[in-house]
N, C-alpha and C positions, 0 to 999 in steps of 0.2 A: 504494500500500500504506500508505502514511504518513496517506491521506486516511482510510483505513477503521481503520487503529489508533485516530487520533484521534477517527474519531465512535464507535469503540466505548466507548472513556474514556468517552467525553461520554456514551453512556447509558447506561453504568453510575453515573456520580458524579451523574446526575440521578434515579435511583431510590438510591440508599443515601446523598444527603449526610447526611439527620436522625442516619445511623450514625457520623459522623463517621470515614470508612475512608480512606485513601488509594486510591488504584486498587492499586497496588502489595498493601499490608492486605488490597483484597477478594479479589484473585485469589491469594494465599496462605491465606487463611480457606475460601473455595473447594474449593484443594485438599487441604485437611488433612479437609472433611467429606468428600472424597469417598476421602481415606488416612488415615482415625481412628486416629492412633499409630503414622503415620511418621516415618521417622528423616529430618534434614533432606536427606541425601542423595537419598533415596527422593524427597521434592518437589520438590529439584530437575530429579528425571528429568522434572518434569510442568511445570514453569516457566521460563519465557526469561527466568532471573534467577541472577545469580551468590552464591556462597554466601557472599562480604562485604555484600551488601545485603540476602539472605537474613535473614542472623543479625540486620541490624537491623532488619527487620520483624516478624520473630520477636520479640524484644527491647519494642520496642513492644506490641505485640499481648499479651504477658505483662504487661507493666505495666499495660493497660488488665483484667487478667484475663483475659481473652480466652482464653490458652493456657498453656498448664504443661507444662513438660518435666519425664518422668518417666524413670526406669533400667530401661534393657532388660531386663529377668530374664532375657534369654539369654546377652547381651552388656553387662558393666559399664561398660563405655568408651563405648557407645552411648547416646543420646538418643534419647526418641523424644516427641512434639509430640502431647499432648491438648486435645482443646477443652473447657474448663470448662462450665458448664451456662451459665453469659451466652455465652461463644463460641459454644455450640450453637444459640442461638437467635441468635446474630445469622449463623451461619453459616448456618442454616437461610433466612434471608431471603437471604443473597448466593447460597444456592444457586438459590433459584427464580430469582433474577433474573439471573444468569449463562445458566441455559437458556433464557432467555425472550432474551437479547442474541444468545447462540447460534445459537436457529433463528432468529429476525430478520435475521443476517446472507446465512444460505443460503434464506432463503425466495424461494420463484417460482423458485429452481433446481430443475433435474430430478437424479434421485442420479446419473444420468452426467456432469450439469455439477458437480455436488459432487467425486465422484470424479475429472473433469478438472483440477477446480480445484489440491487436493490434492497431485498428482502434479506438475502444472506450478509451484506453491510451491516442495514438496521438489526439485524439479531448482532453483529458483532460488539456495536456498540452496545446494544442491552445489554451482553454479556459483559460487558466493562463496566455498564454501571452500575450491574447486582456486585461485579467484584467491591467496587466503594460501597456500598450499602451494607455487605458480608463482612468486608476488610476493609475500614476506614482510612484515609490517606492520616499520613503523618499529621500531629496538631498543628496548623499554621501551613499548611498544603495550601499553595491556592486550586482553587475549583480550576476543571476546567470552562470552556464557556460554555460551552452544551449543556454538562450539569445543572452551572450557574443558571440558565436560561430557562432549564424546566422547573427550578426550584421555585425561582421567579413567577413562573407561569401558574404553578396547582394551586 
């Protein structure tokens, strides 16, 4: 699994280096095209990323212009995550190329080896988080954000 994280990195930072993104930056620009004026919560539901490294991607990605946090008009305490008009266009290139690494990954599968696949992941992780439920991580472990994010959620 580690092999296939890593060559996906790899061809994503080999089609957007000229953007100067982190991998982290693209798959957060990513999800904001495809959640225009979510709240950071909301993208977390979409990213294996915690919301202290969130905020500093976030953080970035405004200072490059990239993104603007505007006030909910429903909710005043709430943020919610616009892509400026440079974000859109750069969001618009990590979008094609996000779906272009996507199906590359599942290509020459059939949708029952997709859907096998799927299935056999999500049990993998269940089985990692009955192991922290069984056998607690060290005192002062941090969560991962998966964890983090369902604890959040129930």
């Amino acid at each position: 699994m580690a092999l296939v994280r890593r060559r996906q990195r790899q061809a994503v930072e080999m089609r957007v280096r000229d953007l100067g993104l982190s991998n982290q930056q693209f798959w957060l620009l990513v999800a904001l095209v495809e959640r225009q004026g979510a709240s950071l919560a909301e993208l977390l539901s979409a990213l294996p990323m915690d919301q202290p490294t969130a905020s500093r991607v976030l953080a970035a990605l405004s200072r490059r212009k990239l993104v603007r946090l505007d006030s909910d008009p429903a909710d005043r305490r709430r943020r919610r995550m616009v892509l400026t008009p440079r974000g859109e266009q750069f969001g618009a290139r990590c979008l094609l190329v996000a779906e272009k690494v996507r199906q590359a990954v599942v290509a020459h599968f059939s949708s029952e080896e997709i859907a096998a696949l799927r299935s056999w992941l999500r049990r993998m992780v269940e089985n990692l988080d009955e192991l922290d439920r069984i056998s607690p991580p060290c005192h002062g472990a941090p969560k991962n954000a998966l964890a983090a994010r369902r604890d959040r959620d129930k």
